[in-house]
C-alpha positions as CSV (number, residue, x, y, z in Angstrom):
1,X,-18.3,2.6,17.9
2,X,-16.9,2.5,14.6
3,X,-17.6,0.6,11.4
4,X,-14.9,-1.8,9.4
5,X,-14.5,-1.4,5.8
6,X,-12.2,-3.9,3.5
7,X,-11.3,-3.8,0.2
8,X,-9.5,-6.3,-2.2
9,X,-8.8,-6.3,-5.2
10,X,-6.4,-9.2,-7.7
11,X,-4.7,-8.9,-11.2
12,X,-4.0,-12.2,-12.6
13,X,0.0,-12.1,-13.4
14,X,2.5,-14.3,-14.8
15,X,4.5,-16.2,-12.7
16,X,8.0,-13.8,-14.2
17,X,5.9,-10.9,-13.7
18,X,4.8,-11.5,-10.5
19,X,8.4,-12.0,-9.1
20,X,9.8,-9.2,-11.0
21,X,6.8,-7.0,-9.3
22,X,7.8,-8.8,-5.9
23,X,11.8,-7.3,-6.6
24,X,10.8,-4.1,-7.7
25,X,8.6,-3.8,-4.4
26,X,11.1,-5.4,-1.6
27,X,13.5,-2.3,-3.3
28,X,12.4,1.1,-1.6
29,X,14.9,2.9,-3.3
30,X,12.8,2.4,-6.9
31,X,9.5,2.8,-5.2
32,X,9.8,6.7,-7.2
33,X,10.1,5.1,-9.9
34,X,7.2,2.9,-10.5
35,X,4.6,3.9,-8.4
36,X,2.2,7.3,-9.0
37,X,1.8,7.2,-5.0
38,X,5.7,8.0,-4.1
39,X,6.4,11.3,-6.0
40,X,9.6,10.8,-2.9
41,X,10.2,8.3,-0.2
42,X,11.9,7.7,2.5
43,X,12.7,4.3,4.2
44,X,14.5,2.4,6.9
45,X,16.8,1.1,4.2
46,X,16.8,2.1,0.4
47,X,17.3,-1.5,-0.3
48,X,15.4,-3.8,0.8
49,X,11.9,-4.1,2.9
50,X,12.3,-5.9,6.6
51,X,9.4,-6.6,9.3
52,X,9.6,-3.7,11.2
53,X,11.4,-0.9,8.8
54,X,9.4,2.3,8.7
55,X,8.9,3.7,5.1
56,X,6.9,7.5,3.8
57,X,5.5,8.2,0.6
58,X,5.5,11.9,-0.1
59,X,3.7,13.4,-3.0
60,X,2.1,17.1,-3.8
61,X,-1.7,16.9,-4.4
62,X,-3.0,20.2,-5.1
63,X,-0.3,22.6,-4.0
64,X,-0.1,20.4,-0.7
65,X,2.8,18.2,0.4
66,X,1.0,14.7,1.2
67,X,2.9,12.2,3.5
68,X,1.7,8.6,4.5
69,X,4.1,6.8,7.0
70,X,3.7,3.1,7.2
71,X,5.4,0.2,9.5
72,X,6.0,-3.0,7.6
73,X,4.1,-5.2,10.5
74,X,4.9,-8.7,8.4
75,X,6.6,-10.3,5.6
76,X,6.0,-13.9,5.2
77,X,7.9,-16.2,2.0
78,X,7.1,-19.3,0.8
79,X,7.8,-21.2,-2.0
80,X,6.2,-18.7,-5.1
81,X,4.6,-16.8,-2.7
82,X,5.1,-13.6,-0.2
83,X,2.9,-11.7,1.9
84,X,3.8,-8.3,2.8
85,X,1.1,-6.3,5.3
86,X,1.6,-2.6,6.1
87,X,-0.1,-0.7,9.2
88,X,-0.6,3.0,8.8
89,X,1.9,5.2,11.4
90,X,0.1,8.4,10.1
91,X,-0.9,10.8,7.3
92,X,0.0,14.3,7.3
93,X,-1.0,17.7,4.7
94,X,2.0,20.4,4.9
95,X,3.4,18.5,8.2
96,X,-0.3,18.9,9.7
97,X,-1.7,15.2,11.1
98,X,-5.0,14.2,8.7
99,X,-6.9,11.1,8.5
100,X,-7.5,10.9,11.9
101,X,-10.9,9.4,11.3
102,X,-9.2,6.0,9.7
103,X,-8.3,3.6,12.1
104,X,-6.0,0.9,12.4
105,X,-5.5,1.1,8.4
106,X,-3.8,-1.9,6.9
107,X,-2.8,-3.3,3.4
108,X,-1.5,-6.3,3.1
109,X,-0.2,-7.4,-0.8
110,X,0.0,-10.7,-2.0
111,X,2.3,-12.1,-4.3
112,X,1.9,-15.8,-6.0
113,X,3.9,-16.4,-9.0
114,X,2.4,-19.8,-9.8
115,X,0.2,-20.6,-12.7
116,X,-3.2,-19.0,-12.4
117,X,-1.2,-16.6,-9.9
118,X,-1.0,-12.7,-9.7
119,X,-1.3,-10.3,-7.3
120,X,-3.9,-9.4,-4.9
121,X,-4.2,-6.0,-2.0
122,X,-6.5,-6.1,0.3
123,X,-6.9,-2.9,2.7
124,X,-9.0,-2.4,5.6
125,X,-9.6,0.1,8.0
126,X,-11.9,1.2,10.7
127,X,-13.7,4.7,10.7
128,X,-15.4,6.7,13.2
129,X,-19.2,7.0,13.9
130,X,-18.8,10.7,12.8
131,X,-16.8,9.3,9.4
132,X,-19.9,7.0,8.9
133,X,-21.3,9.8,6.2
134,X,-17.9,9.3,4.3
135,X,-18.1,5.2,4.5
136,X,-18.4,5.1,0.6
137,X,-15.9,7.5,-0.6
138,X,-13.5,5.7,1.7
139,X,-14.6,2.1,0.6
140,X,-14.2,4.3,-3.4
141,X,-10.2,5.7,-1.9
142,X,-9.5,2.4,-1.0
143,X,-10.2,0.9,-4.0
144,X,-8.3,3.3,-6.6
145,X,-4.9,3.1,-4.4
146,X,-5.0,-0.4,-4.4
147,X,-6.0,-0.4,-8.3
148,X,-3.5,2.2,-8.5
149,X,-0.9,0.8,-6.9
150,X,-1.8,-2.7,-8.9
151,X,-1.5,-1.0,-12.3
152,X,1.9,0.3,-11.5
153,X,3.3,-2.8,-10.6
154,X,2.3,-4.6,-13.9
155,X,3.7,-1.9,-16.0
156,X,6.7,-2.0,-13.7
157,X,7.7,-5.2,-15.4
């Protein structure tokens, strides 16, 4: 028996810098250069983002080689919108599996360059009973990465 915790979080964009964001994200390949969570990366394809592509962020965090693999699991378009969700395959410290108390960890990012649009990350994830002690500083994790990851694509632009 475990316990779901979500997050979301939305910066209100313009409707340029929204789809310049939405670029800069569907391009692996310049992933190292906006965002503070992919010191490296490596991807299915360096140019572009498909349902089903496999991409790892690697960065060093005290001395320690962090990697996070992800499968993209959807990508949905619309007229001034796209939906892009992201199912965890994995976390590993110096090629040693961690997070194994995170379950079924998702993000799914939201792009809507309208008026009044922006973008908006919402991640979720399911944690052990034992984990249940850690259920803030998770819900706290959660929250900077996507704040994180939200601040990087608006200076992106």
């Amino acid at each position: 028996m475990g316990k779901d915790i979500s997050v979301t979080v939305r910066r209100e964009m313009s409707a340029g810098d929204v789809e310049k964001a939405l670029q800069k994200f569907l391009t692996p390949s310049t992933w190292p250069d906006w965002n503070r969570n992919a010191d490296a990366m490596v991807a299915t394809k360096a140019d572009s983002l498909d349902e089903g592509d496999y991409i790892a962020t690697h960065q060093i965090i005290k001395g320690s080689l962090i990697e996070v693999r992800w499968r993209v699991a959807d990508i949905r378009k619309g007229n001034g919108f796209a939906e892009i969700t992201f199912d965890t395959d994995g976390m590993s410290r110096n090629e040693r599996p961690i997070g194994k108390g995170l379950k079924d960890l998702t993000i799914c990012i939201t792009f809507l360059s309208e008026n009044d649009g922006g973008i908006e990350i919402h991640s979720s994830c399911t944690i052990s009973s034992l984990m249940l002690i850690f259920a803030n500083k998770i819900r706290e994790y959660l929250n900077r990465q996507a704040n994180d990851l939200l601040d990087d694509l608006e200076k992106s632009n």
